[in-house]
N, C-alpha and C positions, 0 to 999 in steps of 0.2 A: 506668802511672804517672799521678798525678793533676796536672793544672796548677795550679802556684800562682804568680801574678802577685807582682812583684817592682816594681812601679810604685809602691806608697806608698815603697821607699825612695828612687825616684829623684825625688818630691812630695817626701819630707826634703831632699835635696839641692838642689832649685830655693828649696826655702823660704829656707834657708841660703845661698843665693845673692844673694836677694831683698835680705836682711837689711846683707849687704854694699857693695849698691849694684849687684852685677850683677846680667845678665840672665836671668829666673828660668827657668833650664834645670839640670835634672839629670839624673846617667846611672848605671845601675849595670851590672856586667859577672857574669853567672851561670858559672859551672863547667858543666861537663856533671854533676857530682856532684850540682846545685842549692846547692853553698857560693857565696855573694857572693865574687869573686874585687878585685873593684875599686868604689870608690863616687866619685862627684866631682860638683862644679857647675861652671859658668861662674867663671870667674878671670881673664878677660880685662883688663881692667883692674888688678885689683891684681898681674897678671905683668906687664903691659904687654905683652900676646903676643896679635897676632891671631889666632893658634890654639890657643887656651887654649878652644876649647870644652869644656864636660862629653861628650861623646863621645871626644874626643882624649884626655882626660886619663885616662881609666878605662878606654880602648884602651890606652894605655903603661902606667899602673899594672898591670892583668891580664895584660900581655905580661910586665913585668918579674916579676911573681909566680910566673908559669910558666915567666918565662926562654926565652921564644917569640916570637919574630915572627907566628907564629899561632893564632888564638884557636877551631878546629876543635872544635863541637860547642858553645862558649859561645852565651851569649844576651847580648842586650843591650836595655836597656829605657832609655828616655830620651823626657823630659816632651813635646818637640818634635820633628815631624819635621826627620830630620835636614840639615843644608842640604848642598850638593856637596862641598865637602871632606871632611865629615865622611863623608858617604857615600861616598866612592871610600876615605876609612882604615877603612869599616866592611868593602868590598869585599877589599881587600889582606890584612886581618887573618883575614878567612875567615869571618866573623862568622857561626853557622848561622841566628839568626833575632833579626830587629828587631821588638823591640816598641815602640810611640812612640803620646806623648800626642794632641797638639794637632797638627792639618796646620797646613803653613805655607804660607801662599798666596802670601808675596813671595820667603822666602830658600829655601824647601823644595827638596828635590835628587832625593826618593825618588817623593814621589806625584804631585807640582807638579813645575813647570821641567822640568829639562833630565833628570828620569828618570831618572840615573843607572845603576840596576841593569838600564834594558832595552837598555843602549846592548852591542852586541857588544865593545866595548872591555873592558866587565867583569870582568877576572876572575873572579870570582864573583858570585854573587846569594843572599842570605839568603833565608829567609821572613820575608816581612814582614807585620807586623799593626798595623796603626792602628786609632786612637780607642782606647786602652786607657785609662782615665780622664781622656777629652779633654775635660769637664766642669770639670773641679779644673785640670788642666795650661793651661787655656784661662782658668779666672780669673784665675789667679797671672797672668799674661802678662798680663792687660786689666789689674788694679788696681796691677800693675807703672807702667805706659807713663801709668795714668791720673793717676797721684801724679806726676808728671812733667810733666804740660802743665799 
C-alpha cells in the first residue's frame, strides 16, 4: 500500500478556521479504507466550548459515522500537535496513528509536556508522526497570532 498524506485537507480546515476567527488548527479522521471519515476545525469560540478542539470534533464525528466509540485502525492527521486533552480522546478512541503539523512547545501533550502517550496510564499509544507539513501548519499559526498584536 502506498502512503498518501491527508495533511492538505486538514491545512483546509485550519484555513477555514482562520477565516472565522479561530485558532487555525484542523483535523481530518482517515478510515482504515483511506475514505475521509470526518473533517473539522477549531470552533471554540463560535460553540462557546472549550473542547471544541479540531481533534475532538472529528474524533466524535468519525465515531458517530461508524457508530463506535472506537476509532481501531483510523488515522488521524491534524495541523498541531495535539495538546493533553486531545491526546488522552486520541488515546481512548484507539486512534492507530497520529499524524501532526506544527510541535507545540507550550500547549503540546504528545511530544512536549506531560507526554501523554508514554505515561502507563495510557490506554493506548498510536503511532505517531510529526512535522508532517510543519512549514505551512507553523505559518498559518505565526500570521494568525501576528494579525493579532
Amino acid at each position: 500500500m502506498v502512503f498518501t498524506s491527508h495533511m492538505t485537507l486538514a491545512l483546509e480546515e485550519a484555513r477555514a478556521a482562520a477565516r472565522a476567527g479561530e485558532v487555525p488548527v484542523g483535523a481530518v479522521v482517515i478510515g482504515p479504507d483511506g475514505a475521509v471519515l470526518a473533517r473539522a476545525r477549531n470552533r471554540m469560540r463560535e460553540l462557546c466550548d472549550p473542547t471544541a478542539h479540531a481533534e475532538m470534533l472529528a474524533i466524535r464525528a468519525a465515531c458517530a459515522a461508524l457508530g463506535s466509540e472506537r476509532l481501531a485502525g483510523c488515522d488521524l492527521y491534524v495541523t498541531l500537535e495535539p495538546c493533553t486533552a486531545c491526546a488522552g480522546a486520541i488515546s481512548a478512541a484507539r486512534i492507530a496513528r497520529l499524524y501532526y503539523g506544527a510541535a507545540d512547545p507550550k500547549s503540546g501533550g504528545v511530544a512536549q509536556g506531560p507526554r501523554v502517550f508514554d505515561h502507563a496510564q495510557a490506554h493506548h499509544k498510536p503511532e505517531v508522526y510529526g512535522g508532517i507539513a510543519e512549514r505551512a501548519a507553523a505559518d498559518l499559526l505565526r500570521d494568525f497570532f501576528a494579525a493579532r498584536r
